[in-house]
Each structure stands twice: as structure tokens, then as C-alpha cells.
C-alpha positions as CSV (number, residue, x, y, z in Angstrom):
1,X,242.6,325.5,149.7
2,X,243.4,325.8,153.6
3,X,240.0,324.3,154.6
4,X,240.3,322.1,152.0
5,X,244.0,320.6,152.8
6,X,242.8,320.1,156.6
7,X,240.3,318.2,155.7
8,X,241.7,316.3,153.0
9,X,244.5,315.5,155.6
10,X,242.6,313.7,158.0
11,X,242.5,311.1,155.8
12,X,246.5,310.3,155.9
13,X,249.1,308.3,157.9
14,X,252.3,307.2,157.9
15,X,253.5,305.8,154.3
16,X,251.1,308.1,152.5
17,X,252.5,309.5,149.3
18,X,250.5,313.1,148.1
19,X,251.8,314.5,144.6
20,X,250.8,317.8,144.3
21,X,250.5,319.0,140.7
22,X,249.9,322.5,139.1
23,X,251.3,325.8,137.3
24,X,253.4,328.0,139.7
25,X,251.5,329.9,141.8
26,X,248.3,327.8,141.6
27,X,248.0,327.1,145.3
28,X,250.5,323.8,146.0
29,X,252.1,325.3,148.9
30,X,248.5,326.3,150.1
31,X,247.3,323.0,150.0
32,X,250.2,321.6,152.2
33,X,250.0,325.1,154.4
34,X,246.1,323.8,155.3
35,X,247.2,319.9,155.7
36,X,249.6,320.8,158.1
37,X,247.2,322.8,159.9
38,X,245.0,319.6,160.1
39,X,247.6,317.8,161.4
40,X,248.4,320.5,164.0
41,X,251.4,322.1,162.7
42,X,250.4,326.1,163.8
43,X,253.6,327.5,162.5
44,X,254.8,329.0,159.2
45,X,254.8,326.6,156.2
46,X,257.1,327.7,152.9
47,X,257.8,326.0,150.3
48,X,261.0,324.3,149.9
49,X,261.8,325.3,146.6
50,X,265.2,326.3,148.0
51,X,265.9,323.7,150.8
52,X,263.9,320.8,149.1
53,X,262.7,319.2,152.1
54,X,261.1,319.8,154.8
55,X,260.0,318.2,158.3
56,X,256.9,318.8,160.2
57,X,256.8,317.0,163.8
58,X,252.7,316.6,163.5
59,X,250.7,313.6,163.9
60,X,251.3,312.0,161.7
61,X,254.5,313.3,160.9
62,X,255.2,315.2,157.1
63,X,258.1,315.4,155.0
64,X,257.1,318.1,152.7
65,X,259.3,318.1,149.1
66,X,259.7,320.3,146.1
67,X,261.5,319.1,142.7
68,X,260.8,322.1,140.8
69,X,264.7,322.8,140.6
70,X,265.6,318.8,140.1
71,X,265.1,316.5,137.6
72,X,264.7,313.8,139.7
73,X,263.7,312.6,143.2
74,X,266.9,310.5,143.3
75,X,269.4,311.2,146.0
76,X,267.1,313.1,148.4
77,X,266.4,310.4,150.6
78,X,262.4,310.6,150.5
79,X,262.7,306.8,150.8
80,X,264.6,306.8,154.1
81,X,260.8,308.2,155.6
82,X,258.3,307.1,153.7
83,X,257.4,304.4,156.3
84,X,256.7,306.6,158.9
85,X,256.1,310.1,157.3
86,X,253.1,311.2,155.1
87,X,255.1,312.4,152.0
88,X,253.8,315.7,150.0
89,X,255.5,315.8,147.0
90,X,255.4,318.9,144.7
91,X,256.3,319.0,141.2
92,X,256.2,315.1,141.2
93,X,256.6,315.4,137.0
94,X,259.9,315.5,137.3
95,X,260.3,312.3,139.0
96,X,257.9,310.4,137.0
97,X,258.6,306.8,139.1
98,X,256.6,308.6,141.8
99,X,253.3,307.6,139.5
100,X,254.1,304.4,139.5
101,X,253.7,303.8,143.5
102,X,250.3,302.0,143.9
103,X,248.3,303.5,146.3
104,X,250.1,307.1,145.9
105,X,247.4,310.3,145.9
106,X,247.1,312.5,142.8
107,X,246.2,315.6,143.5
108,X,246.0,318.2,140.2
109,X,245.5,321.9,140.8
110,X,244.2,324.0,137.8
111,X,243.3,327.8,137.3
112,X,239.8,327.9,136.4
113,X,238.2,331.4,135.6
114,X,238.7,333.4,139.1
115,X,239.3,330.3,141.3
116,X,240.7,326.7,140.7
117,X,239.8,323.4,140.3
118,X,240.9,320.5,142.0
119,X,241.3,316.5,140.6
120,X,242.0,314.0,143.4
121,X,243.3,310.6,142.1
122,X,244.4,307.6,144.0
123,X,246.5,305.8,142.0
């Protein structure tokens, strides 16, 4: 997933929307832990389950979210940087209008046997 998500990341820039969807625990915050990395972020990476957003100063820069306690997007300002951030979303099913951005990257993360699979989607 780490390899994967610095990879994957190369291909963003500013006004990029990422919804990251899967179980608990089947690697979300992994996959943002190794786009960051691509984008040069070398510090710790948690998820925001607590603080629901967070900042990374990379290149492009990331505003990293987490809606698993919300039942909405609304009110937390996402659209204030979404011009000049790439914008990982986690748990985007609970803001379901984040679908309907043309454009936006789908990316579903499923247990499969000992590892997991993973569906990108542009959207």
C-alpha cells in the first residue's frame, strides 16, 4: 500500500479529489501514509479520525480528511482548499455529494484472502 500510494501520487495536483473507501482497518490511512511519502512528507502520518483534518506542506500540498464520525462533509471547510490542495477523503460514504464531483478519484480498498485488493475509479 506505501509503494503503491507513492506512486499512485505522482499523478496528482492541486484540485485533486481522492475518496478512499474500505472496512476499518483495511489500509486507508496506509494509502495516504505512502502518498504523502511520494509527495515528500517524511514525518508521521495518522489518521484524523479525531481531529478530522489534516495539512501536509508537500508539493503539492494535502488536506487529508476522515468522516468516519460525521454524517456529512458539510461545515468542514474542505471547499475553502480544494483549489490548491490535493484532497484525500476517507470515508467519503457519508458525504455522498463527494461522488458527484466529475473528475474525483475512486479508490476502493477490499480484504481479499491474506492481502487486499484495490479498485481505482475516476469518476
Amino acid at each position: 500500500m506505501l509503494a503503491w500510494g507513492a506512486e499512485f501520487a505522482q499523478q496528482l495536483g492541486p484540485g485533486d479529489l481522492v475518496l478512499l473507501q474500505g472496512d476499518l482497518g483495511a489500509g486507508k490511512t496506509t494509502l495516504v501514509r505512502g502518498m504523502l511519502r511520494g509527495l515528500g512528507h517524511d514525518g508521521p502520518v495518522r489518521s484524523p479520525s479525531f481531529n478530522l483534518v489534516q495539512m501536509f506542506a508537500t508539493s503539492p500540498p494535502v488536506l487529508h480528511a476522515d468522516l468516519y464520525r460525521l454524517e456529512s462533509s458539510r461545515g468542514l471547510g474542505l471547499e475553502d482548499d480544494r483549489e490548491t490542495h490535493v484532497c484525500l477523503v476517507e470515508w467519503p460514504e457519508r458525504s455522498p455529494e463527494l461522488f458527484e464531483e466529475v473528475g474525483a478519484w475512486w479508490i476502493k480498498i477490499d480484504f481479499s484472502g491474506d492481502g487486499r485488493t484495490v479498485e481505482v475509479q475516476r469518476i
